[in-house]
MDTraj code that builds the backbone (N, CA, C; nanometers):
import mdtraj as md
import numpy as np

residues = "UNK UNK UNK UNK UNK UNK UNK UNK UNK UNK UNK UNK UNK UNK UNK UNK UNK UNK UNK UNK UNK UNK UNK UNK UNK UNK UNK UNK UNK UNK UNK UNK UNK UNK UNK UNK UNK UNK UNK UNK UNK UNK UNK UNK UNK UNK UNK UNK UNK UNK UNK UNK UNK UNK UNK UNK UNK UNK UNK UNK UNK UNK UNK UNK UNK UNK UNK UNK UNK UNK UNK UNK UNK UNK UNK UNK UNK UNK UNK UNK UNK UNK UNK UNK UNK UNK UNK UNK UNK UNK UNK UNK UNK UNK UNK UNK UNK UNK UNK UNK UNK UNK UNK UNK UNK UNK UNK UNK UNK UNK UNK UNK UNK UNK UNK UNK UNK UNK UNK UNK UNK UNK UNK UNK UNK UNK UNK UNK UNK UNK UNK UNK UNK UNK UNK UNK UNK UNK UNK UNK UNK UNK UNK UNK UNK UNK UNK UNK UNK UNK UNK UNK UNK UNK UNK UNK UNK UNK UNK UNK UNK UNK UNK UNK UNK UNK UNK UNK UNK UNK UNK UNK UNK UNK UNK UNK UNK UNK UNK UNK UNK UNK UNK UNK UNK UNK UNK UNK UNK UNK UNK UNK UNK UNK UNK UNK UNK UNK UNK UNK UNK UNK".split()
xyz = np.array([
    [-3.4661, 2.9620, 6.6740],
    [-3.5130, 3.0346, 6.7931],
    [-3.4183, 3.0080, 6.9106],
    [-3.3765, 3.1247, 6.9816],
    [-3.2588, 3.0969, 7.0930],
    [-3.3759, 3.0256, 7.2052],
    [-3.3085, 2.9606, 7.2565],
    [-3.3719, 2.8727, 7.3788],
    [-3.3278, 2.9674, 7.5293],
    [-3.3839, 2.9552, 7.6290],
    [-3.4036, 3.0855, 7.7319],
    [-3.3249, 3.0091, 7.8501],
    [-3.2304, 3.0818, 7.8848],
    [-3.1698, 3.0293, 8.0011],
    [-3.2459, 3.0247, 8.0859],
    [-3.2111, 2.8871, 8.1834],
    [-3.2916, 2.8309, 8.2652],
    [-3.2377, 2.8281, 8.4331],
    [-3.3634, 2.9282, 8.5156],
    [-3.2575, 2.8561, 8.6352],
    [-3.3996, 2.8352, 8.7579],
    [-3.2926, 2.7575, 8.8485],
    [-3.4145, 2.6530, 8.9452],
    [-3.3593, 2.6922, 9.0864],
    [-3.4947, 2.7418, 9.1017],
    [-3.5066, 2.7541, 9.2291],
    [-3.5832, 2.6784, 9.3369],
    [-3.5488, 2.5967, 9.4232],
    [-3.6382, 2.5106, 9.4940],
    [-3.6683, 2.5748, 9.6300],
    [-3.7411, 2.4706, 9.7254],
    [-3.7969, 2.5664, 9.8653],
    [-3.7762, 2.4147, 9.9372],
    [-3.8517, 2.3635, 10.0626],
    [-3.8546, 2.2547, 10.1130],
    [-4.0376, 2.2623, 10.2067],
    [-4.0550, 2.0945, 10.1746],
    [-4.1724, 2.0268, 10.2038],
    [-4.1721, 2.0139, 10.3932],
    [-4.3146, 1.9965, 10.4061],
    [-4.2639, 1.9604, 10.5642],
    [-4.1877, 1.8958, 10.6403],
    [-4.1684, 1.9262, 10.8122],
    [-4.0931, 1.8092, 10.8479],
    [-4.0792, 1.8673, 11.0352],
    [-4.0796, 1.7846, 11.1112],
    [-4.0598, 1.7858, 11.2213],
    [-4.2081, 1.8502, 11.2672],
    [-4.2033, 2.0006, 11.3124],
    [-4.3189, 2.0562, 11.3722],
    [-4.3414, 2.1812, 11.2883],
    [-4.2901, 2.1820, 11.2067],
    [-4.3289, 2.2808, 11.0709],
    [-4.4581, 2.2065, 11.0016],
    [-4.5759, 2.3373, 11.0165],
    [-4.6927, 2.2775, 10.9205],
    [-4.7165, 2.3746, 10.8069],
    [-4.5720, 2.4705, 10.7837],
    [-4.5827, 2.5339, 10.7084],
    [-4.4547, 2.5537, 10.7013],
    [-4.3593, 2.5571, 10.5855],
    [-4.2430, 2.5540, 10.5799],
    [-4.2008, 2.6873, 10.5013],
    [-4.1520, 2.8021, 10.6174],
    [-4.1366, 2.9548, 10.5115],
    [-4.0766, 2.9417, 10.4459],
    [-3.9688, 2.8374, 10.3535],
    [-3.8916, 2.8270, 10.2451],
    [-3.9881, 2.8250, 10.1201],
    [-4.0972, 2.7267, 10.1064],
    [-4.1203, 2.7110, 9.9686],
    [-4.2631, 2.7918, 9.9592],
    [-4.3137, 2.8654, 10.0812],
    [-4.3994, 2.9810, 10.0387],
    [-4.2997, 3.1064, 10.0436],
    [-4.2307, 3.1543, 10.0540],
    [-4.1429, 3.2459, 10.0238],
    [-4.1586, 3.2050, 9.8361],
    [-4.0536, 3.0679, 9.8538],
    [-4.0548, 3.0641, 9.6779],
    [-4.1872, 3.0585, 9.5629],
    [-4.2841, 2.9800, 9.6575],
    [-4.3706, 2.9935, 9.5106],
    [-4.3947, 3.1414, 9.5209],
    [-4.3550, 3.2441, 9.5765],
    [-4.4080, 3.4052, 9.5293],
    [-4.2877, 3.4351, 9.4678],
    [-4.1760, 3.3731, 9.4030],
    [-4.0700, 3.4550, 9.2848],
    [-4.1280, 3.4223, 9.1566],
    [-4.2257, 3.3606, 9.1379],
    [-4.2248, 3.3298, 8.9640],
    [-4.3168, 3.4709, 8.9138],
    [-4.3915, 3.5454, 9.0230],
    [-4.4630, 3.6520, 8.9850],
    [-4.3490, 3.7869, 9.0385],
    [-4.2814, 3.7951, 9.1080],
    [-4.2243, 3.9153, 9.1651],
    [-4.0962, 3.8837, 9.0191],
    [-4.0426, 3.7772, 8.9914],
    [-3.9298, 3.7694, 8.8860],
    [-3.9623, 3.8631, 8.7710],
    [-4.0993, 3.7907, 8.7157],
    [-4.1929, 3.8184, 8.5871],
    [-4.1807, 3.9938, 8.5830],
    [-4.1552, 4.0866, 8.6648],
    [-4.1547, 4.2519, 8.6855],
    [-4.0262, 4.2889, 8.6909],
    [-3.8871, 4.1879, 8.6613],
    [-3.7813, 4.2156, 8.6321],
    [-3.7526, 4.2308, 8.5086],
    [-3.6571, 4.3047, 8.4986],
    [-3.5921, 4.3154, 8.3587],
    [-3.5167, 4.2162, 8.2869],
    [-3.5004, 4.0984, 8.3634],
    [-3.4209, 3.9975, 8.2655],
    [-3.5573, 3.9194, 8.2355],
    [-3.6323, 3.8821, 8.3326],
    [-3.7350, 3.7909, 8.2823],
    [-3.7861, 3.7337, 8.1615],
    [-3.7677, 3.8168, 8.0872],
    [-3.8177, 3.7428, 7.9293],
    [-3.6833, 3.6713, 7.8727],
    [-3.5684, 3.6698, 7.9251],
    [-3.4299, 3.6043, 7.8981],
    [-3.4019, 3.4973, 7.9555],
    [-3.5228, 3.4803, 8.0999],
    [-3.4810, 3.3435, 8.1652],
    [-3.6149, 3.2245, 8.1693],
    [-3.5937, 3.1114, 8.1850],
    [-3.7049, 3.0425, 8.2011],
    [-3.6577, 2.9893, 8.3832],
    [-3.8049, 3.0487, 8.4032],
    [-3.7497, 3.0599, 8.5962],
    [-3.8215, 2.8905, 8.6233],
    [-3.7671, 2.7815, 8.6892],
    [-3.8304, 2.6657, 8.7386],
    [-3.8482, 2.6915, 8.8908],
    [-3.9562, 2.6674, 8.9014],
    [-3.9545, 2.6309, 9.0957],
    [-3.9691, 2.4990, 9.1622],
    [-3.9248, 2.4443, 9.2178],
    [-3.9902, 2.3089, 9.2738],
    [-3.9904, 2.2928, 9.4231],
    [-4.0547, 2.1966, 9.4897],
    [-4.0952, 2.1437, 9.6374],
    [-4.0188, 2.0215, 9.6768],
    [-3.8939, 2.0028, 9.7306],
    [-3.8403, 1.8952, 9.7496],
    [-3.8442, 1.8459, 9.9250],
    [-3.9243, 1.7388, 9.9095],
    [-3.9411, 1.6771, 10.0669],
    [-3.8190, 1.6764, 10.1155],
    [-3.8481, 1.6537, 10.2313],
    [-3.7123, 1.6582, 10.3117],
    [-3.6899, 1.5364, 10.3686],
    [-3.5991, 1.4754, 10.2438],
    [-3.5797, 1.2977, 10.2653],
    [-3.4545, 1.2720, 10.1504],
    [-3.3326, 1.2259, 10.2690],
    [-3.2032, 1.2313, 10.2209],
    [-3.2451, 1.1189, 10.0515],
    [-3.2674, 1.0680, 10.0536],
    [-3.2931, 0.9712, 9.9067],
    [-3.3446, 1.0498, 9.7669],
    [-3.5146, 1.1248, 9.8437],
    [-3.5251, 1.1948, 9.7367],
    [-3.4516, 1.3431, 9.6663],
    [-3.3864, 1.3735, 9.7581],
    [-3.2955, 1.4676, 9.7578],
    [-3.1614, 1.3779, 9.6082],
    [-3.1415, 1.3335, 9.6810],
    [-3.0267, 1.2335, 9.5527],
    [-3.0993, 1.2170, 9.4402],
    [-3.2063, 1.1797, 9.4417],
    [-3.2955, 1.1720, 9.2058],
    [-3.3032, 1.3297, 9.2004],
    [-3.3530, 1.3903, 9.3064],
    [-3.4166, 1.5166, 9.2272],
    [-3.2999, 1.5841, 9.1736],
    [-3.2135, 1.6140, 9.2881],
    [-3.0776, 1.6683, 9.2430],
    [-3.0645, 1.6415, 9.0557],
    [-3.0311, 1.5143, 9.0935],
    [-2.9838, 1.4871, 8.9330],
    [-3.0958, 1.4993, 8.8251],
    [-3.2025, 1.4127, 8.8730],
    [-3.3113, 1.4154, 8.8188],
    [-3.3638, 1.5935, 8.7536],
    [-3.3508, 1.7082, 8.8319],
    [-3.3951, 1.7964, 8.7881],
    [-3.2614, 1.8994, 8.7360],
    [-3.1453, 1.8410, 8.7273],
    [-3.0482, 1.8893, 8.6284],
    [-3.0290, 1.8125, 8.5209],
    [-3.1071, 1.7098, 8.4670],
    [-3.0591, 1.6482, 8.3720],
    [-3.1932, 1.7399, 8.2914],
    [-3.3146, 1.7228, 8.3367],
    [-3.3860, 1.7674, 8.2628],
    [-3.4193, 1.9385, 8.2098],
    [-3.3862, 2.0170, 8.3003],
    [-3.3450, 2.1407, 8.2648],
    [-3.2486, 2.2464, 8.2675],
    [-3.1177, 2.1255, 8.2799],
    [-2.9705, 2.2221, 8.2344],
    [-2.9622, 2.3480, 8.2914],
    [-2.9865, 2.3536, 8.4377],
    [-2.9874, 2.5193, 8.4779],
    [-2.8586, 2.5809, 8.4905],
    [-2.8301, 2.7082, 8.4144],
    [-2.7079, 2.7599, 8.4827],
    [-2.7001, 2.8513, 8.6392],
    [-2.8481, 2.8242, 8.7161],
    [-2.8229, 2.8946, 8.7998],
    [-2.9204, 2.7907, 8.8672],
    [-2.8496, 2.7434, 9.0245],
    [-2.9551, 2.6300, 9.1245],
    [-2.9543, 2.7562, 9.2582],
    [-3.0562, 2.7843, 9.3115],
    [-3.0900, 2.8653, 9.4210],
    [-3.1734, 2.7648, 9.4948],
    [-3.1026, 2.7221, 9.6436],
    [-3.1677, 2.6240, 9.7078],
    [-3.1964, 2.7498, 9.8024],
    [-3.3432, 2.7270, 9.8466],
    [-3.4021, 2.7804, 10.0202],
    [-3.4397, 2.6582, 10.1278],
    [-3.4079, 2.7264, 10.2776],
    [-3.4573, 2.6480, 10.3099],
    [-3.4726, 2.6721, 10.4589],
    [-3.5409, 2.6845, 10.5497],
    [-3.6064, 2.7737, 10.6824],
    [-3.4978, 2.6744, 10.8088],
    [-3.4594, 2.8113, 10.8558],
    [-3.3411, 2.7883, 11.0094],
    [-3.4479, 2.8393, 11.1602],
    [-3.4256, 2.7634, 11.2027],
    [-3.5220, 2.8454, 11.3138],
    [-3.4224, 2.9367, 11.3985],
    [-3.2935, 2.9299, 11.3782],
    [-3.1943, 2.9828, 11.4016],
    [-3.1652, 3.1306, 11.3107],
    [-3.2064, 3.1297, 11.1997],
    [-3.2311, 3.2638, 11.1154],
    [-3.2929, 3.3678, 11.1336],
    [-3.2171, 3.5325, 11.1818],
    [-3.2814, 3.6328, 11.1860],
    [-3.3192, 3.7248, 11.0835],
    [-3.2346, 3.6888, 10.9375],
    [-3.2699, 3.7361, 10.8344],
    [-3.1916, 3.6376, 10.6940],
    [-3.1986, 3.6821, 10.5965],
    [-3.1310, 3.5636, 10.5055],
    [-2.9912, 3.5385, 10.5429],
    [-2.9716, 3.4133, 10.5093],
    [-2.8543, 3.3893, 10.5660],
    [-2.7582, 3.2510, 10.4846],
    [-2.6870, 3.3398, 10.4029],
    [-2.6455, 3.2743, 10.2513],
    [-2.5309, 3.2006, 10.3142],
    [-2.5407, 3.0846, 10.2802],
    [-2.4616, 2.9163, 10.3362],
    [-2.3135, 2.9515, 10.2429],
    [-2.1867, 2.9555, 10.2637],
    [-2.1005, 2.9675, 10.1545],
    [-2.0638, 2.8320, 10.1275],
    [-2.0894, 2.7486, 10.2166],
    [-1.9977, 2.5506, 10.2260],
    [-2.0675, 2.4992, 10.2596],
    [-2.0811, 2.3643, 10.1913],
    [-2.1600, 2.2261, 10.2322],
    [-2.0850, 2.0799, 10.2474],
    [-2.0212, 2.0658, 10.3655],
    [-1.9896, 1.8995, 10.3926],
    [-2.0749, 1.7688, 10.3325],
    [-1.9541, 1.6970, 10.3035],
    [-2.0380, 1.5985, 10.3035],
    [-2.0724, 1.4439, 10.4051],
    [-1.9962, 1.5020, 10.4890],
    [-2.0502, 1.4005, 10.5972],
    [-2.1170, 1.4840, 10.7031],
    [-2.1238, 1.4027, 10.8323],
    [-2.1937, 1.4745, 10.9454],
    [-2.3409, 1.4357, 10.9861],
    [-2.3962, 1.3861, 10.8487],
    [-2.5468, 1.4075, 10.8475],
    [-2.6476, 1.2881, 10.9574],
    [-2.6557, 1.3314, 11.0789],
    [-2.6720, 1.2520, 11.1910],
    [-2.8010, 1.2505, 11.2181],
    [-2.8679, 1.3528, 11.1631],
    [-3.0091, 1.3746, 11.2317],
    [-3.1281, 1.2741, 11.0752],
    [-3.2654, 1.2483, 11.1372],
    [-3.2779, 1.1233, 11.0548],
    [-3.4183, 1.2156, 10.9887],
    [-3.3745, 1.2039, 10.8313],
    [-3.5353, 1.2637, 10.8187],
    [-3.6570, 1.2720, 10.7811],
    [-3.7876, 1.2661, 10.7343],
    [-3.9036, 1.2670, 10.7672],
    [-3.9712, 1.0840, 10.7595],
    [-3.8628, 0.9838, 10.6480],
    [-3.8748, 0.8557, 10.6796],
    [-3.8024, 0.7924, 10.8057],
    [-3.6957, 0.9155, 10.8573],
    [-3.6364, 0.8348, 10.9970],
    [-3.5605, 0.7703, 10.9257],
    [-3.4961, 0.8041, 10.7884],
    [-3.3823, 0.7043, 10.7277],
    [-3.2387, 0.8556, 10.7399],
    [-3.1642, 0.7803, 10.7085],
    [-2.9928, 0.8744, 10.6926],
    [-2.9332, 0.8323, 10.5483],
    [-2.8715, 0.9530, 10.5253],
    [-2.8169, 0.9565, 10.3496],
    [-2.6571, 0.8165, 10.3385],
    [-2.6428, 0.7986, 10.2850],
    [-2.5238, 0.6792, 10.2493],
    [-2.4553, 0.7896, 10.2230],
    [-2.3282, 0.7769, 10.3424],
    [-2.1920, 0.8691, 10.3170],
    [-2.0901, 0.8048, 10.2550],
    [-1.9877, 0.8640, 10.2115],
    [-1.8838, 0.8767, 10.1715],
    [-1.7675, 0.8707, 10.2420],
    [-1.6303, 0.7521, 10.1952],
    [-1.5993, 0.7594, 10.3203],
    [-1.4798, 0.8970, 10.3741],
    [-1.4412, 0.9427, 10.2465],
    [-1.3604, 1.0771, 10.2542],
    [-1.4745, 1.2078, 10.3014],
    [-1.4345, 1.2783, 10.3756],
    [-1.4745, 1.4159, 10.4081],
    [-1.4343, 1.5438, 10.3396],
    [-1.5362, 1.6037, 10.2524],
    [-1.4719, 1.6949, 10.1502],
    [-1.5676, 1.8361, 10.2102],
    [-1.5161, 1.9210, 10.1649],
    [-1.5886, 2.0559, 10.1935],
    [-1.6213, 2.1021, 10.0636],
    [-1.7085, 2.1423, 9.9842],
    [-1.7468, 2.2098, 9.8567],
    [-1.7829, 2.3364, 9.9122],
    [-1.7327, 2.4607, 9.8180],
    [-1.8053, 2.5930, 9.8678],
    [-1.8607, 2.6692, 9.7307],
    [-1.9557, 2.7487, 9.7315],
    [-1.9816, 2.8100, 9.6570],
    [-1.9071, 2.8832, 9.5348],
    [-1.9200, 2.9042, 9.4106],
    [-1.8447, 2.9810, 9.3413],
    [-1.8905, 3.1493, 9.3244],
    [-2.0029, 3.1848, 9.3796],
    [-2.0330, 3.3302, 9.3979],
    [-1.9763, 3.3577, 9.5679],
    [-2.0106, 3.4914, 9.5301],
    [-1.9463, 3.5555, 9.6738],
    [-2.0560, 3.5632, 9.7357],
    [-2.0763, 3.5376, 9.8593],
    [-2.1864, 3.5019, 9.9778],
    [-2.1955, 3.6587, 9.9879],
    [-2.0676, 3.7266, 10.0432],
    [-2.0836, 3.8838, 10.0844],
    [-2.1037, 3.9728, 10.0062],
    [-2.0663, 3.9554, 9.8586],
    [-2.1478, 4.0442, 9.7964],
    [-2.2772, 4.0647, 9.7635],
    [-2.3182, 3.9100, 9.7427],
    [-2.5034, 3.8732, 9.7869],
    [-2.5228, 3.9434, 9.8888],
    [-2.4636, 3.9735, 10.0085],
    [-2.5454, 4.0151, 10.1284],
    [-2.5141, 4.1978, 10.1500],
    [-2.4210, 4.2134, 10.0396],
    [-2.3792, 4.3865, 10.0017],
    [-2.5063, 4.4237, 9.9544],
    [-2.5668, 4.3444, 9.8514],
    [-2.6514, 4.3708, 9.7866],
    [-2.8220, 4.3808, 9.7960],
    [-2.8134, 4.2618, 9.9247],
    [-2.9502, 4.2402, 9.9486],
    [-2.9387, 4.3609, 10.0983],
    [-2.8092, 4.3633, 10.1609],
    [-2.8586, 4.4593, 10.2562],
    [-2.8322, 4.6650, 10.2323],
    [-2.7923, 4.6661, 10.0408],
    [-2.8120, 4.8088, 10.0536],
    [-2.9719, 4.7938, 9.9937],
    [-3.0653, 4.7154, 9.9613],
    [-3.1849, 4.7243, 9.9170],
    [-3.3172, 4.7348, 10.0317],
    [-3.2534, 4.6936, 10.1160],
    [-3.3126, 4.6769, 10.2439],
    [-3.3935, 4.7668, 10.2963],
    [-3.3680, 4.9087, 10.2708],
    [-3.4416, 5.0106, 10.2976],
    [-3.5619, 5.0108, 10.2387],
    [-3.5790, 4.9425, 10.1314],
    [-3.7245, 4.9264, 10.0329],
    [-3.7896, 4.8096, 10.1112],
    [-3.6659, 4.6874, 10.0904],
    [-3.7338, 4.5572, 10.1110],
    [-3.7742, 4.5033, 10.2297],
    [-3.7005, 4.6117, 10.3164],
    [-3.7004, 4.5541, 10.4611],
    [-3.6655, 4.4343, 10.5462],
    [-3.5467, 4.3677, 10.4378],
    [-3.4908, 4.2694, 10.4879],
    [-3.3696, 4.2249, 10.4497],
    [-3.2353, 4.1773, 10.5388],
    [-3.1337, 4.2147, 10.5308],
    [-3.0690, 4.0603, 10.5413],
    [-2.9402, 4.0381, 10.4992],
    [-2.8346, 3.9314, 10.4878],
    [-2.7453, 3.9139, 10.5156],
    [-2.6814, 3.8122, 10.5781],
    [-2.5584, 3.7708, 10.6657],
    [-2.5115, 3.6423, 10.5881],
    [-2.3754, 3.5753, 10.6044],
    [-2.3351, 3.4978, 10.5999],
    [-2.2497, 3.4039, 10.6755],
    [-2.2799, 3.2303, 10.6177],
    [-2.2692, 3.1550, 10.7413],
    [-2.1614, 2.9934, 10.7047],
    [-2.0713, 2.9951, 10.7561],
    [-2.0476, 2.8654, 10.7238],
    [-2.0901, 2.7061, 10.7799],
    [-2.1868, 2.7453, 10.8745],
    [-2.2326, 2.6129, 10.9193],
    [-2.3602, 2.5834, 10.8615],
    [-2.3940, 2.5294, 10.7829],
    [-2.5395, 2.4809, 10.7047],
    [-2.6397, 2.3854, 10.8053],
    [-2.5924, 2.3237, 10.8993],
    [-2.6770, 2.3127, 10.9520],
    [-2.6910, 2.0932, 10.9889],
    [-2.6123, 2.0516, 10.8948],
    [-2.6136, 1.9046, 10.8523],
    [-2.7468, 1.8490, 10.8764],
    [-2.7983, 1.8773, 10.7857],
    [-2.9056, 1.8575, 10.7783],
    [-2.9771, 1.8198, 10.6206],
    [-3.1154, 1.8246, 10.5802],
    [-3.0984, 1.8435, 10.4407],
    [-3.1160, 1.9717, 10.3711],
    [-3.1031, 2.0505, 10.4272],
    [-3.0106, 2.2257, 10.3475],
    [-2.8909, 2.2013, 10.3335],
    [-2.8154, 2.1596, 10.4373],
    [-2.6316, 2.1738, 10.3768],
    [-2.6811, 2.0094, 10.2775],
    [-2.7291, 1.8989, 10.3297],
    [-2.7732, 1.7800, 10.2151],
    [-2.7939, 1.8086, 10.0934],
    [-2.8545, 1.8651, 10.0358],
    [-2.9190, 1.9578, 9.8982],
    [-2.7893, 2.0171, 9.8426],
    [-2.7545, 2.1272, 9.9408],
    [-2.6430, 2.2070, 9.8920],
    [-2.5158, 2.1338, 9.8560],
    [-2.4586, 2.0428, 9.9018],
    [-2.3680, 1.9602, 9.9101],
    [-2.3859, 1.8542, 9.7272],
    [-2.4867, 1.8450, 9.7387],
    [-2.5182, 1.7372, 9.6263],
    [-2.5377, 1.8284, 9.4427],
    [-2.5804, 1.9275, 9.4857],
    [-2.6005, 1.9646, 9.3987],
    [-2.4499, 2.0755, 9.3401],
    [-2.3720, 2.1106, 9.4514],
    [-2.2020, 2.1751, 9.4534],
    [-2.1415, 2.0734, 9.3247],
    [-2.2009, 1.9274, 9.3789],
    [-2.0688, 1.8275, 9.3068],
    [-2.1445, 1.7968, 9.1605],
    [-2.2098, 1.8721, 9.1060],
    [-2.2858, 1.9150, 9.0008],
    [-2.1259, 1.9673, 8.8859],
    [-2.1063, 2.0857, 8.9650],
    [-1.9885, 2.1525, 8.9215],
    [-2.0338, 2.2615, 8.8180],
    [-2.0706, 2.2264, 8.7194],
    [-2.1726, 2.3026, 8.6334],
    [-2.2763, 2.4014, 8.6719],
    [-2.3186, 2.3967, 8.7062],
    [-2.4114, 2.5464, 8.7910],
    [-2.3605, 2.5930, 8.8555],
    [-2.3538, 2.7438, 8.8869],
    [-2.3655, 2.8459, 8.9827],
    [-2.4505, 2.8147, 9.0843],
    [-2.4158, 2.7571, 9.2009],
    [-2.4977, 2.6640, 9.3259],
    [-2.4949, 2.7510, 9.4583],
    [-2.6404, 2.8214, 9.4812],
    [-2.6355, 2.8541, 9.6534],
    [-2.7155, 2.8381, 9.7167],
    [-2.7112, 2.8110, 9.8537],
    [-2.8425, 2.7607, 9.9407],
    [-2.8168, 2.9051, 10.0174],
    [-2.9579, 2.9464, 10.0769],
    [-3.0077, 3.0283, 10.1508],
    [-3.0989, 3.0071, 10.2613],
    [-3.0472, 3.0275, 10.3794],
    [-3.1754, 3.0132, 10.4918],
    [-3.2279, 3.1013, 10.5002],
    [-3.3476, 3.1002, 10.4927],
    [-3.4273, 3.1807, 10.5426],
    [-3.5005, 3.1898, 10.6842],
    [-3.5729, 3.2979, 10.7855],
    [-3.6507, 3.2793, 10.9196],
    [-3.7476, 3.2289, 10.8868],
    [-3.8146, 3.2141, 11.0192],
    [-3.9987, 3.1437, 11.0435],
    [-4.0832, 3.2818, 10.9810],
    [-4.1558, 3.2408, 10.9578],
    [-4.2826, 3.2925, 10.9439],
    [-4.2793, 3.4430, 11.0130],
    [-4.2202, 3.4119, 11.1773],
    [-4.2930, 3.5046, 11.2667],
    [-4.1905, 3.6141, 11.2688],
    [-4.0908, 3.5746, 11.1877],
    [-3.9784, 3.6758, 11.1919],
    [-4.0071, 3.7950, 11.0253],
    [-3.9417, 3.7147, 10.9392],
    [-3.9904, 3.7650, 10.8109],
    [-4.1543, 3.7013, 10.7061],
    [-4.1971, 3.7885, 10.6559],
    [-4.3111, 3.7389, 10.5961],
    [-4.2885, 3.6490, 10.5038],
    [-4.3576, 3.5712, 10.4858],
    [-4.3210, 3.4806, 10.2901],
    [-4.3231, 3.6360, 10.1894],
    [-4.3754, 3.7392, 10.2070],
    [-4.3891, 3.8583, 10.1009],
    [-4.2220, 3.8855, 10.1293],
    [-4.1896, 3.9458, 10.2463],
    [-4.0783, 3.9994, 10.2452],
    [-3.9110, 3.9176, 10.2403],
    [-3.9215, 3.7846, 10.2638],
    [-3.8526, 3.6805, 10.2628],
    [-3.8618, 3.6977, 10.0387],
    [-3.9315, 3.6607, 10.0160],
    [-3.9615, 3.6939, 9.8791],
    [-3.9062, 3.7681, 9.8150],
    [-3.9039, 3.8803, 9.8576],
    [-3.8534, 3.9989, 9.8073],
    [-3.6829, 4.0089, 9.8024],
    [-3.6406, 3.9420, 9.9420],
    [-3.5095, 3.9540, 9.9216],
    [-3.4462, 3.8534, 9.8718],
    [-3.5071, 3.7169, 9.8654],
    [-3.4731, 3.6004, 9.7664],
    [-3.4395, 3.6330, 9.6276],
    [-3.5203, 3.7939, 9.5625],
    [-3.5326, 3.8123, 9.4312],
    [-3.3727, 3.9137, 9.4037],
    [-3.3245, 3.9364, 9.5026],
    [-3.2045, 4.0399, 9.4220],
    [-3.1116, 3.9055, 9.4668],
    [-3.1318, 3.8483, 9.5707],
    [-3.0396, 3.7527, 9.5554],
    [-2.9911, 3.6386, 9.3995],
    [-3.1504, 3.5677, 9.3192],
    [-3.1345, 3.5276, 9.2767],
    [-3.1010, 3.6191, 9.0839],
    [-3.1297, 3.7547, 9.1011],
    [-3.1114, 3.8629, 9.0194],
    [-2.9522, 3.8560, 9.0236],
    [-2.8995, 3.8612, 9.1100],
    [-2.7278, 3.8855, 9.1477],
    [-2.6809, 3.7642, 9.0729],
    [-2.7407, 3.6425, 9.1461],
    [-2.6502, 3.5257, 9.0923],
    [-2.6695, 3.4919, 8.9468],
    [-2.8007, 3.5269, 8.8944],
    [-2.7965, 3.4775, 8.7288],
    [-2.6554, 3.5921, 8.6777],
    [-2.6737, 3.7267, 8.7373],
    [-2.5553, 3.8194, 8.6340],
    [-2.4206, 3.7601, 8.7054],
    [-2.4259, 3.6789, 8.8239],
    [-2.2447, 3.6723, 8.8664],
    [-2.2005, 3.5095, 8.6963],
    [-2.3568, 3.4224, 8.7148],
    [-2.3127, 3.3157, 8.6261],
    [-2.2766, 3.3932, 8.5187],
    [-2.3585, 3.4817, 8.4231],
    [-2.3235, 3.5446, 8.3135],
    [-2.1657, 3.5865, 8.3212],
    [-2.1397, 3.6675, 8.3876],
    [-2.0068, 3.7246, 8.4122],
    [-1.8625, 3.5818, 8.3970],
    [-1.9522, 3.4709, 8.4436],
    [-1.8580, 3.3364, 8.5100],
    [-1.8460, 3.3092, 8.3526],
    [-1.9237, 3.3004, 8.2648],
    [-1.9364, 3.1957, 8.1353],
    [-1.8188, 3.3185, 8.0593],
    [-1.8153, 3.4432, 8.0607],
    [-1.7465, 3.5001, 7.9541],
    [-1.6028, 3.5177, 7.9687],
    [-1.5720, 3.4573, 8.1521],
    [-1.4659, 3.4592, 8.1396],
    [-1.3545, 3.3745, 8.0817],
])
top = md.Topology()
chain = top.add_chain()
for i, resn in enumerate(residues, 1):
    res = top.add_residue(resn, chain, resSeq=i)
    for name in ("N", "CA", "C"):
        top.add_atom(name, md.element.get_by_symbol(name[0]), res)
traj = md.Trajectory(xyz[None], top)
C-alpha cells in the first residue's frame, strides 16, 4: 500500500494581548476546506498549535519532522502589521531580542546566516491574488519576518533543508476573517505541495 504524502501545517498559541490568535483559527479550518480539494485523498494533511516559546519551538521543529517526514512545512502566524497575507521569503538567525511568553530568549549562534525559501513568494501571491475575486483576499511579499517567533519557526525549520518551508503572516481578526484568511491559506498551501512535486522530479 503506497503511504500518502504528508504535509504540516502549523498556526501559533497565545501571547502578549492576543486572546485569540488569527493564525491557528484560520488553520484549524484547512483540514475541512483541504478535504474538497482534488489532491486530498493523495495527502495526509497534519495541523498543529505551537506556543510561542523560543525552546518549544526547537523539539517541535524537530520533534514534528522526525515523526512525520513532511515534504511540505506551511508555518502561519498573525502580524498586527498585516493587511492581507503576507508570504515571509527569509528568516535570520539572529536578532531575536524580544522575550517570549516565559520571558526567556532562544540561544544564538554566533555566525549570522540568512536562509530563504525554495518556492517563489511571488508566484504564491500571483496566485492567491488572481483568486481573490472569489476569495476575497489578496497577497504580498515581505522580507522582514518580524524577529520574533514567526521568522524563529521559519528560520529553524529552513535548516531542515528537506522540506519545501514557508511562513505566512496573516491579519487580526478585524481585518480578515479566520473563514477568509482560510481560504487563502488553501491555494497557498495547494501551490506549494505542486511547486514540492515539481522540486522532487527535477
Amino acid at each position: 500500500m503506497e503511504t500518502k504524502e504528508t504535509v504540516l501545517v502549523t498556526g501559533f498559541g497565545l501571547f502578549r494581548d492576543y486572546d485569540v490568535n488569527a493564525s491557528w483559527e484560520a488553520v484549524k479550518l484547512l483540514p475541512e476546506l483541504f478535504s474538497k480539494s482534488e489532491i486530498s485523498s493523495e495527502i495526509n494533511l497534519v495541523i498543529e498549535e505551537i506556543p510561542v516559546a523560543y525552546q518549544t519551538v526547537d523539539k517541535k521543529v524537530e520533534e514534528l519532522y522526525k515523526k512525520h517526514k513532511p515534504s511540505v512545512i506551511l508555518h502561519v502566524g498573525v502580524s498586527n502589521m498585516a493587511t492581507c497575507l503576507t508570504v515571509e521569503c527569509q528568516a535570520n538567525s539572529k536578532g531575536y531580542n524580544h522575550p517570549d511568553i516565559y520571558n526567556e530568549y532562544p540561544n544564538e549562534c554566533a555566525d549570522h546566516k540568512i536562509l530563504k525559501t525554495k518556492c517563489d513568494p511571488h508566484k504564491i501571491c500571483e496566485i492567491v491574488n488572481k483568486n481573490s475575486t472569489e476569495t476575497n483576499c489578496t497577497a504580498c511579499t515581505s522580507t522582514r519576518a518580524g524577529r520574533y517567533l514567526c521568522e524563529y519557526i521559519y528560520y529553524k525549520s529552513l535548516e531542515l533543508e528537506e522540506p519545501l518551508v514557508l511562513f505566512v503572516h496573516v491579519p487580526e481578526l478585524s481585518i480578515y476573517s479566520s473563514e477568509k484568511t482560510a481560504q487563502g491559506l488553501l491555494d497557498v498551501l495547494i501551490h506549494l505541495i505542486e511547486c514540492a512535486r515539481s522540486q522532487k522530479k527535477e
